[in-house]
PDB file of N, CA, C and O in Angstrom, chain B, residues numbered from 101:
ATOM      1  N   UNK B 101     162.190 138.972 167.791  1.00  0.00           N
ATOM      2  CA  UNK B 101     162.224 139.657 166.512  1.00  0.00           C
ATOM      3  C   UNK B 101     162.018 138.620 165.414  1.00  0.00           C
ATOM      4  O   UNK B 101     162.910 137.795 165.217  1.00  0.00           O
ATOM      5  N   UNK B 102     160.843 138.605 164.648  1.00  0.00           N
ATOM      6  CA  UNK B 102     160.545 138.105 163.779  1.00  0.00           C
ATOM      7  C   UNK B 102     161.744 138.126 162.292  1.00  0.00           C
ATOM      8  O   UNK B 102     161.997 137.052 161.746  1.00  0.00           O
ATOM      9  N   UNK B 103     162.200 139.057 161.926  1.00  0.00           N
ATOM     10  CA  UNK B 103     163.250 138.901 160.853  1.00  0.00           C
ATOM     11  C   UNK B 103     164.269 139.404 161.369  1.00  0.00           C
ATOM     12  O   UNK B 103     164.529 140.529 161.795  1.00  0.00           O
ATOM     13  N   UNK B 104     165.163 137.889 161.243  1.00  0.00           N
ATOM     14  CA  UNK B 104     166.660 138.061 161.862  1.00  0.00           C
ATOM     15  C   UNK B 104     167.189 138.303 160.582  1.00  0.00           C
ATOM     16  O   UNK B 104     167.044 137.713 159.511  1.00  0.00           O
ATOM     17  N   UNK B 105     168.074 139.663 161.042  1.00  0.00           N
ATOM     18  CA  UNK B 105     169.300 139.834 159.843  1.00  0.00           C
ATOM     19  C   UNK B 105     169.936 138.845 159.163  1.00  0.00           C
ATOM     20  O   UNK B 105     169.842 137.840 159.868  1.00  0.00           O
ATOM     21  N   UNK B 106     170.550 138.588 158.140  1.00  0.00           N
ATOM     22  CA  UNK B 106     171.608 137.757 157.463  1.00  0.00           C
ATOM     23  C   UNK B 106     172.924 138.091 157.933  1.00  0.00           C
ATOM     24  O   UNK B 106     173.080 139.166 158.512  1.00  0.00           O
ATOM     25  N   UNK B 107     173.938 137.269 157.750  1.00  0.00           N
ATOM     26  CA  UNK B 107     175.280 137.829 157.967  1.00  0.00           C
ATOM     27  C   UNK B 107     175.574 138.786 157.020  1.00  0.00           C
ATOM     28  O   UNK B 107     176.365 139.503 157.634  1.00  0.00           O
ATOM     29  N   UNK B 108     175.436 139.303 155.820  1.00  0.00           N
ATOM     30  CA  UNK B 108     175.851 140.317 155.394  1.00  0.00           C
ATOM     31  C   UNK B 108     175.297 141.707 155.858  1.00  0.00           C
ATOM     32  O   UNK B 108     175.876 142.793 155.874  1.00  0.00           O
ATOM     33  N   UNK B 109     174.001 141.377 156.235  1.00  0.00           N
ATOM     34  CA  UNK B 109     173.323 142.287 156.855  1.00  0.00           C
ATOM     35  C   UNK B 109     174.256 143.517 158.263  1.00  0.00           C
ATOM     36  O   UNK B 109     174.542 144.691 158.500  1.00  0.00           O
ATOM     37  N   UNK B 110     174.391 141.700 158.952  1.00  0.00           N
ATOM     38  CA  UNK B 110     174.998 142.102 160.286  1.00  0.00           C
ATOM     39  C   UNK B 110     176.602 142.440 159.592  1.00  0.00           C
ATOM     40  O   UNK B 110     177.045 143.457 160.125  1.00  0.00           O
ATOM     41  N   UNK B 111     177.037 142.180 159.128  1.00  0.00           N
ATOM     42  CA  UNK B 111     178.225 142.905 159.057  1.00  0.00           C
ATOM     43  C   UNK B 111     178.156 144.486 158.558  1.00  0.00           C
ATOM     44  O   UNK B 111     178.761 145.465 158.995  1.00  0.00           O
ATOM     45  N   UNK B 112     177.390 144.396 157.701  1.00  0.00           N
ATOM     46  CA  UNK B 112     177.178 146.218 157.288  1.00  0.00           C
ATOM     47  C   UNK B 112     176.558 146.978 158.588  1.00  0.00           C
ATOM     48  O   UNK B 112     176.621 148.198 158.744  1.00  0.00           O
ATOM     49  N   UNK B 113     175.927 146.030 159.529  1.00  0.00           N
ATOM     50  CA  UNK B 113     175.908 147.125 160.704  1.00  0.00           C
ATOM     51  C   UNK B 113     176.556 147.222 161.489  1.00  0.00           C
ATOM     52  O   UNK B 113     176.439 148.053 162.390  1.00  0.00           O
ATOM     53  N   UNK B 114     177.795 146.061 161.332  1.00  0.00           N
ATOM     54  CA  UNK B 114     179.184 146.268 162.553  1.00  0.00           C
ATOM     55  C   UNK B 114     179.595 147.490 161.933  1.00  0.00           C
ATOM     56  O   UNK B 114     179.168 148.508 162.477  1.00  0.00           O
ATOM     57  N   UNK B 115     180.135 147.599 161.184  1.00  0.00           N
ATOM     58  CA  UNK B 115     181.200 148.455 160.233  1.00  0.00           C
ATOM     59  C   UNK B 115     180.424 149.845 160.738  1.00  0.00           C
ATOM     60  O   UNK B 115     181.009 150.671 161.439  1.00  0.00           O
ATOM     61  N   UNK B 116     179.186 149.993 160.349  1.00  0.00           N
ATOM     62  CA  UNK B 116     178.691 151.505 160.345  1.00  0.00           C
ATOM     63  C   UNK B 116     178.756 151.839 162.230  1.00  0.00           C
ATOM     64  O   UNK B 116     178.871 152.945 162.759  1.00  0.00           O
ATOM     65  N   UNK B 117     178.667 150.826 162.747  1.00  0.00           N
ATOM     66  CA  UNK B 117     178.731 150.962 164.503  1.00  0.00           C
ATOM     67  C   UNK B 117     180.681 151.522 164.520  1.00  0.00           C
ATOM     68  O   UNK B 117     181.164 152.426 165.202  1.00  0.00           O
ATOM     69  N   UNK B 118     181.489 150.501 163.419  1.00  0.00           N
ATOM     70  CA  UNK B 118     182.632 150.940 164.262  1.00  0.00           C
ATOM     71  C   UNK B 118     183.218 152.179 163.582  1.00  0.00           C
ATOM     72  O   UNK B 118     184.130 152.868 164.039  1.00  0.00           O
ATOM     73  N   UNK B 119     182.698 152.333 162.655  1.00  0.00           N
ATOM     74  CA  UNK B 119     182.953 153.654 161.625  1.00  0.00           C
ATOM     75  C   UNK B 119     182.110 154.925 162.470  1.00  0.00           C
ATOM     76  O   UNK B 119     182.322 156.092 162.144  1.00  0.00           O
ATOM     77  N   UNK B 120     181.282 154.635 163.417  1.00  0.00           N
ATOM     78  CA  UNK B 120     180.495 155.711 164.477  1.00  0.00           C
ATOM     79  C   UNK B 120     179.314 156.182 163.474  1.00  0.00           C
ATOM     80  O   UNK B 120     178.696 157.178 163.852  1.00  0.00           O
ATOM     81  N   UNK B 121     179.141 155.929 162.942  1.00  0.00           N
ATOM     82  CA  UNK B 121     177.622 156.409 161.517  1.00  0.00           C
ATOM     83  C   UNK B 121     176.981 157.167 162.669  1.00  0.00           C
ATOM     84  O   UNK B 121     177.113 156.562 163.733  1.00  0.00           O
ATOM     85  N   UNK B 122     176.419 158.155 162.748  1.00  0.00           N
ATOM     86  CA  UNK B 122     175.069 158.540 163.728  1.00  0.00           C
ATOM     87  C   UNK B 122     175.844 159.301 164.661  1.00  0.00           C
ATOM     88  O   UNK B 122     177.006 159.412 165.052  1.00  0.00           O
ATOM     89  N   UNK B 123     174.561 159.837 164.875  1.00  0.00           N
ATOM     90  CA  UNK B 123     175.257 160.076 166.716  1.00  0.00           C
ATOM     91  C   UNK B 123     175.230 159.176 168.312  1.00  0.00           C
ATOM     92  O   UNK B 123     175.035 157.961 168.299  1.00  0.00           O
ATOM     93  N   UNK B 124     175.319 159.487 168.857  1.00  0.00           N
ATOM     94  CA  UNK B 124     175.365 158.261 170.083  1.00  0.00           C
ATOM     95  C   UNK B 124     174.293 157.828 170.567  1.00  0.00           C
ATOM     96  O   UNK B 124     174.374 156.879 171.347  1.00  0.00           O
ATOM     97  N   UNK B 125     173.061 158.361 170.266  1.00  0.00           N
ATOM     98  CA  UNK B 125     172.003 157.384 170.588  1.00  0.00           C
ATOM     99  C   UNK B 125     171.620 156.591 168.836  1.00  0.00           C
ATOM    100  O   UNK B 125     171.078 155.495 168.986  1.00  0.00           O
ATOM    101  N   UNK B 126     171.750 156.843 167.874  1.00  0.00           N
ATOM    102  CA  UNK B 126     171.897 156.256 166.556  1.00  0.00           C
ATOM    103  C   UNK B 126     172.654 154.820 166.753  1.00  0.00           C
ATOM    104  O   UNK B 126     172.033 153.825 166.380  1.00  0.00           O
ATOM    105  N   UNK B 127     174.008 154.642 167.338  1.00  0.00           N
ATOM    106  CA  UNK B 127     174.632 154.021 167.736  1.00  0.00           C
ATOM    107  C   UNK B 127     174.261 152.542 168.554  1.00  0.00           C
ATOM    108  O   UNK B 127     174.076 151.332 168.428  1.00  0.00           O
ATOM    109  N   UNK B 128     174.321 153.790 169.560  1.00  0.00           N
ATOM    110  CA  UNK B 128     173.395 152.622 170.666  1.00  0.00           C
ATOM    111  C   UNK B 128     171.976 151.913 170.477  1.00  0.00           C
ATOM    112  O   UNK B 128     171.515 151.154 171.329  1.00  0.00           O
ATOM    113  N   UNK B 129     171.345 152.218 169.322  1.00  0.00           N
ATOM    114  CA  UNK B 129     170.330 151.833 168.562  1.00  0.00           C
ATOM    115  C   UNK B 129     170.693 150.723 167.474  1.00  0.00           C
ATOM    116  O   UNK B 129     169.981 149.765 167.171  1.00  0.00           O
ATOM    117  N   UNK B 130     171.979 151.054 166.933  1.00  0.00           N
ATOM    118  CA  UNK B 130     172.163 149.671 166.053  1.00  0.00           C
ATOM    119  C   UNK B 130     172.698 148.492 167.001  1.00  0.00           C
ATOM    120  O   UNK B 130     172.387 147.304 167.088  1.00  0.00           O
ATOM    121  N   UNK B 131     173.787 149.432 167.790  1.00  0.00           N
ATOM    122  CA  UNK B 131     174.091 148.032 168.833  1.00  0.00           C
ATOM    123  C   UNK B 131     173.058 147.060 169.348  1.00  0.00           C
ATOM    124  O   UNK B 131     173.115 145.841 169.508  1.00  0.00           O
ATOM    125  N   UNK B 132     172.253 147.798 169.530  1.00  0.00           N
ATOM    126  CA  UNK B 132     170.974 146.998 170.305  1.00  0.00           C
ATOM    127  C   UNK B 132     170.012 146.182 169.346  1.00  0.00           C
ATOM    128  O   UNK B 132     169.301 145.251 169.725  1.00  0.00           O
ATOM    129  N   UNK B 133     170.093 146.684 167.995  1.00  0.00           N
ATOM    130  CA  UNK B 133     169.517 146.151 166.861  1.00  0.00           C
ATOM    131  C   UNK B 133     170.309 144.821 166.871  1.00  0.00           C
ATOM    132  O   UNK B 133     169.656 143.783 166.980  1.00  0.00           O
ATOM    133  N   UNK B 134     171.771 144.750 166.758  1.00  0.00           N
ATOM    134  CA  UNK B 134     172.882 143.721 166.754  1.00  0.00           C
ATOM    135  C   UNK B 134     172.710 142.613 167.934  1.00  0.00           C
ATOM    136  O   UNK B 134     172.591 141.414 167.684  1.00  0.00           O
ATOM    137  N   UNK B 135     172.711 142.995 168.857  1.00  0.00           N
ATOM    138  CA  UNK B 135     172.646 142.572 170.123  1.00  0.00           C
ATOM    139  C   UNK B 135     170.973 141.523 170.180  1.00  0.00           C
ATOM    140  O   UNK B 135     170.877 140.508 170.870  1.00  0.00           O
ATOM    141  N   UNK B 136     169.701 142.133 169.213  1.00  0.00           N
ATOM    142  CA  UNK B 136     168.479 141.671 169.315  1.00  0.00           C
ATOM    143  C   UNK B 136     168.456 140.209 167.616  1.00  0.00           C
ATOM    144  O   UNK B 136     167.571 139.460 167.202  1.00  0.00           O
ATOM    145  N   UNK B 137     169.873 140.465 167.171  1.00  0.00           N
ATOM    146  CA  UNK B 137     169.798 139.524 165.906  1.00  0.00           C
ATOM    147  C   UNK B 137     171.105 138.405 166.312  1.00  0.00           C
ATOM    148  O   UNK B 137     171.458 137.455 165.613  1.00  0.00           O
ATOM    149  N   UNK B 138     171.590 138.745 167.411  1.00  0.00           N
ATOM    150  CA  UNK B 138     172.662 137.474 167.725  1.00  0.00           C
ATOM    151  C   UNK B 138     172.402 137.108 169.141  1.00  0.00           C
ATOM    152  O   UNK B 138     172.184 137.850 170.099  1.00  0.00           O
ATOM    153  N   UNK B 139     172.490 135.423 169.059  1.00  0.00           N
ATOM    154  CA  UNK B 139     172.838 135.066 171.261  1.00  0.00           C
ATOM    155  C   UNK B 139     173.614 135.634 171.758  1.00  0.00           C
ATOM    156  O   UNK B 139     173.419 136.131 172.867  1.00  0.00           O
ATOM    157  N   UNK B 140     175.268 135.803 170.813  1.00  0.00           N
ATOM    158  CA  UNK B 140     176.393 135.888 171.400  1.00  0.00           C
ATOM    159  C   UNK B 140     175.933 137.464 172.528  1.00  0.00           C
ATOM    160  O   UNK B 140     175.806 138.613 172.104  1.00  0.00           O
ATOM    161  N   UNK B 141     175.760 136.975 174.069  1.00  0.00           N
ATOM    162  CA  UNK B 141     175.851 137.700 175.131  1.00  0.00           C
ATOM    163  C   UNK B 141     176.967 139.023 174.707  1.00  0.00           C
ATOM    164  O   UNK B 141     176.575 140.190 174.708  1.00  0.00           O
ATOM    165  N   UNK B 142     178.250 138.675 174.389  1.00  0.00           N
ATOM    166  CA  UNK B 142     179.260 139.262 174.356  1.00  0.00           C
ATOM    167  C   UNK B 142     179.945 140.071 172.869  1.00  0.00           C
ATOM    168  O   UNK B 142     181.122 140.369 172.660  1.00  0.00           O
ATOM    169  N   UNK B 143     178.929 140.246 172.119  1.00  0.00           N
ATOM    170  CA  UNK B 143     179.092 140.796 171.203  1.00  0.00           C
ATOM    171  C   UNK B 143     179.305 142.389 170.634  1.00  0.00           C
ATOM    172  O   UNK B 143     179.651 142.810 169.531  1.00  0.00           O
ATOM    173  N   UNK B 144     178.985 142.987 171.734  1.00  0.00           N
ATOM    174  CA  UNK B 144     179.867 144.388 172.159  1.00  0.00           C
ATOM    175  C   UNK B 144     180.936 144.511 172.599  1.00  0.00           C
ATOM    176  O   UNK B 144     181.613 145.538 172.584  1.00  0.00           O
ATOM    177  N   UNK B 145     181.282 143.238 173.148  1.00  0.00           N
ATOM    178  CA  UNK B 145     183.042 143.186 173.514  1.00  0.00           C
ATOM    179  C   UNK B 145     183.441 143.100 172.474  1.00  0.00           C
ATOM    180  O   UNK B 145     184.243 144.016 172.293  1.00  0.00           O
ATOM    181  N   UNK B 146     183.294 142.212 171.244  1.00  0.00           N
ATOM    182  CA  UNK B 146     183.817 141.719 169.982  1.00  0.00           C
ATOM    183  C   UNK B 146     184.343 143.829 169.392  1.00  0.00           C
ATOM    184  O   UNK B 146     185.344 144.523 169.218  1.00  0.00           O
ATOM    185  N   UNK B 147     183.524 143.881 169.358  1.00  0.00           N
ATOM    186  CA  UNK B 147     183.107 145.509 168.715  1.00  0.00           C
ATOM    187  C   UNK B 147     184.617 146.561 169.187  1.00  0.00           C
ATOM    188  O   UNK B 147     185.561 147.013 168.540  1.00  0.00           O
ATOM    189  N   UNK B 148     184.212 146.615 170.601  1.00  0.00           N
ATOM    190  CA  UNK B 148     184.956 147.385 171.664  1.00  0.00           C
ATOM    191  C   UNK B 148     186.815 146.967 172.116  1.00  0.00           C
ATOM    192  O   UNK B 148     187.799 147.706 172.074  1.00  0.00           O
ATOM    193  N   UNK B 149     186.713 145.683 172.475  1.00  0.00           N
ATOM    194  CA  UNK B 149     187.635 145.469 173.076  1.00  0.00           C
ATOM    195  C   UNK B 149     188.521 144.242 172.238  1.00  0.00           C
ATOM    196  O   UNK B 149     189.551 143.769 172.718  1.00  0.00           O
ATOM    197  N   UNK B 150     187.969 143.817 170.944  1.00  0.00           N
ATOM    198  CA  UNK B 150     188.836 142.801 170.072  1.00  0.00           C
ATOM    199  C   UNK B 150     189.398 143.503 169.285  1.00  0.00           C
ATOM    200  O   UNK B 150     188.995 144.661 169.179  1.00  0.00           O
ATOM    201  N   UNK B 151     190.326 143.124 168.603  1.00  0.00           N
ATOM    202  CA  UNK B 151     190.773 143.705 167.101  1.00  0.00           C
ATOM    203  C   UNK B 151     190.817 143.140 165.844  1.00  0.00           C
ATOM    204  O   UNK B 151     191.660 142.692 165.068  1.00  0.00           O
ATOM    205  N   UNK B 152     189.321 143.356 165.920  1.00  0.00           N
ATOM    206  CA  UNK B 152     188.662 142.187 164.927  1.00  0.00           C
ATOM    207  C   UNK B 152     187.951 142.926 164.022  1.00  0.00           C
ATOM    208  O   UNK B 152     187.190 143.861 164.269  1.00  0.00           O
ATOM    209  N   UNK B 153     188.358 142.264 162.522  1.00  0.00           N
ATOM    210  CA  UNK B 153     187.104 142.665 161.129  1.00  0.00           C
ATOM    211  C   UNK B 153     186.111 142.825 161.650  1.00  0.00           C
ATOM    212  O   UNK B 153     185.910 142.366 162.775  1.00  0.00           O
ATOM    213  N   UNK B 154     184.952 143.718 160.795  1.00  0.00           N
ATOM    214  CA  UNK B 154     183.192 143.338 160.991  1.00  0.00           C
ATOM    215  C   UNK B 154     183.201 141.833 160.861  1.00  0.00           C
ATOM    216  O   UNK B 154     182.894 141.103 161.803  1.00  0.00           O
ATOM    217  N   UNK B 155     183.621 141.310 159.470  1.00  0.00           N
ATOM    218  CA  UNK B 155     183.476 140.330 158.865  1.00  0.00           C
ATOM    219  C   UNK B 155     183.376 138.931 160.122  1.00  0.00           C
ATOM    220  O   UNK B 155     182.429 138.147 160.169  1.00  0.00           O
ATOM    221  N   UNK B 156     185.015 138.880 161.381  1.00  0.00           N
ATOM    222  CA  UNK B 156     185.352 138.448 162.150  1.00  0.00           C
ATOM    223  C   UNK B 156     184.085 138.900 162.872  1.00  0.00           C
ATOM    224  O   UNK B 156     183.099 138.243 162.537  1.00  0.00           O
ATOM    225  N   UNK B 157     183.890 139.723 163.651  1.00  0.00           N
ATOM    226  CA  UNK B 157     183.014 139.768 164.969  1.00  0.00           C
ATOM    227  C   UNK B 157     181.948 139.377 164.261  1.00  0.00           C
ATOM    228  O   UNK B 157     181.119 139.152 165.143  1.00  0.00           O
ATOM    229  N   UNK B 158     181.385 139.128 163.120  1.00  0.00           N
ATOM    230  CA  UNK B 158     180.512 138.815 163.093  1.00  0.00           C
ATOM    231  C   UNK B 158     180.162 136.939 162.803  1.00  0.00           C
ATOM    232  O   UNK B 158     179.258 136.156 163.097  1.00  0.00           O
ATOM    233  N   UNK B 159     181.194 136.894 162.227  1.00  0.00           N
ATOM    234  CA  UNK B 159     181.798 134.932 162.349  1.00  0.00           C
ATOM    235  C   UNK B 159     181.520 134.695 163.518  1.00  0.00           C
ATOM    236  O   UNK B 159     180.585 133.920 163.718  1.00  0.00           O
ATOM    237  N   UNK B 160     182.074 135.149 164.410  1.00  0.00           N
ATOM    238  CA  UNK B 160     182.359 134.531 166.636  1.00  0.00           C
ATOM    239  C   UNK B 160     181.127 134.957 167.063  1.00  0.00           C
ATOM    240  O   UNK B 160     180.629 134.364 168.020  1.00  0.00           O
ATOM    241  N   UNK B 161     180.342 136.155 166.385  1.00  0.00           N
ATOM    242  CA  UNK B 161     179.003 135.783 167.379  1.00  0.00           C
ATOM    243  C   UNK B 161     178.379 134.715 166.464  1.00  0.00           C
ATOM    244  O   UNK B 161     177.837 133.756 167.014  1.00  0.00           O
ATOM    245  N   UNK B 162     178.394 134.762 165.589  1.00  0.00           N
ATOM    246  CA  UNK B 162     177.077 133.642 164.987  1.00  0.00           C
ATOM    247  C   UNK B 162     177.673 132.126 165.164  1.00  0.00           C
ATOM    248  O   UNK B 162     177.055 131.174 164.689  1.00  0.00           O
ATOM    249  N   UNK B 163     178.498 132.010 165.638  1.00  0.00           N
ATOM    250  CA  UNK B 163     179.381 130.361 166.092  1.00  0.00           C
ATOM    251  C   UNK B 163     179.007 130.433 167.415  1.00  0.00           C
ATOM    252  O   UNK B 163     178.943 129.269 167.811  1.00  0.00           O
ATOM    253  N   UNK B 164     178.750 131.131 168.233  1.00  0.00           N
ATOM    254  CA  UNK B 164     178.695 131.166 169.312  1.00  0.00           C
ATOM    255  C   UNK B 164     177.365 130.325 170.157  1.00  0.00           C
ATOM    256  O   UNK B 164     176.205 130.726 170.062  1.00  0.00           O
ATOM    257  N   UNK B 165     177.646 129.458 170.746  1.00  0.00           N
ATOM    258  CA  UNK B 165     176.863 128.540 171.346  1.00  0.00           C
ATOM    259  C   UNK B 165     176.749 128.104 172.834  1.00  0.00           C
ATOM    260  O   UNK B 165     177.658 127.530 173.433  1.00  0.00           O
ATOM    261  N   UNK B 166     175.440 128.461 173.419  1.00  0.00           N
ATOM    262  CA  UNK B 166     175.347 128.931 174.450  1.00  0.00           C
ATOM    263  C   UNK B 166     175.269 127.821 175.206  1.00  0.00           C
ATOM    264  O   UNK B 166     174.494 127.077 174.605  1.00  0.00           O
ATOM    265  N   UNK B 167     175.706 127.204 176.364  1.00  0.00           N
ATOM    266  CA  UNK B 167     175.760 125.834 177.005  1.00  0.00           C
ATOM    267  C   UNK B 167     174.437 125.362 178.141  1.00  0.00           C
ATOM    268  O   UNK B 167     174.235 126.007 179.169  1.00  0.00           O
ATOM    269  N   UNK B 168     173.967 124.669 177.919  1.00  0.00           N
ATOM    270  CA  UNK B 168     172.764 124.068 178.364  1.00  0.00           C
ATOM    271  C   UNK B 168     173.248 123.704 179.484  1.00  0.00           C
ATOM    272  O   UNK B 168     174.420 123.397 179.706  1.00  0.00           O
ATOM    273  N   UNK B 169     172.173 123.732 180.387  1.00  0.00           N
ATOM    274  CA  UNK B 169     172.458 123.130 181.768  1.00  0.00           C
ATOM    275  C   UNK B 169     171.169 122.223 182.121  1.00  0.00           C
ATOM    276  O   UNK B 169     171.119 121.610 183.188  1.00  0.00           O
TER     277      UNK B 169
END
């Protein structure tokens, strides 16, 4: 993807993901939008299973650094 979101960007689309905006394929469309603008692998966990700000899940994926082998 040629234009990666900004962090303010990506946070206005956590919020509308955890606020449910849409219906469930709407959803699963921003997730995947999210998922195509960060590495962090695990950034639907952040969403789902943390109890974390947009603001937060969106800090830990963009820190997130993937280890070279």
């Amino acid at each position: 993807m040629n234009n990666k979101m900004d962090r303010n960007e990506l946070i206005e689309l956590v919020k509308k993901i955890l606020d449910c905006e849409g219906t469930e394929e709407e959803v699963d469309e921003m997730i995947s939008k999210l998922e195509q603008n960060v590495i962090d692998p695990d950034i639907s966990d952040y969403i789902y299973y943390d109890d974390l700000t947009p603001e937060q899940i969106v800090d830990k994926a963009l820190a997130y650094k993937p280890i070279l082998l």
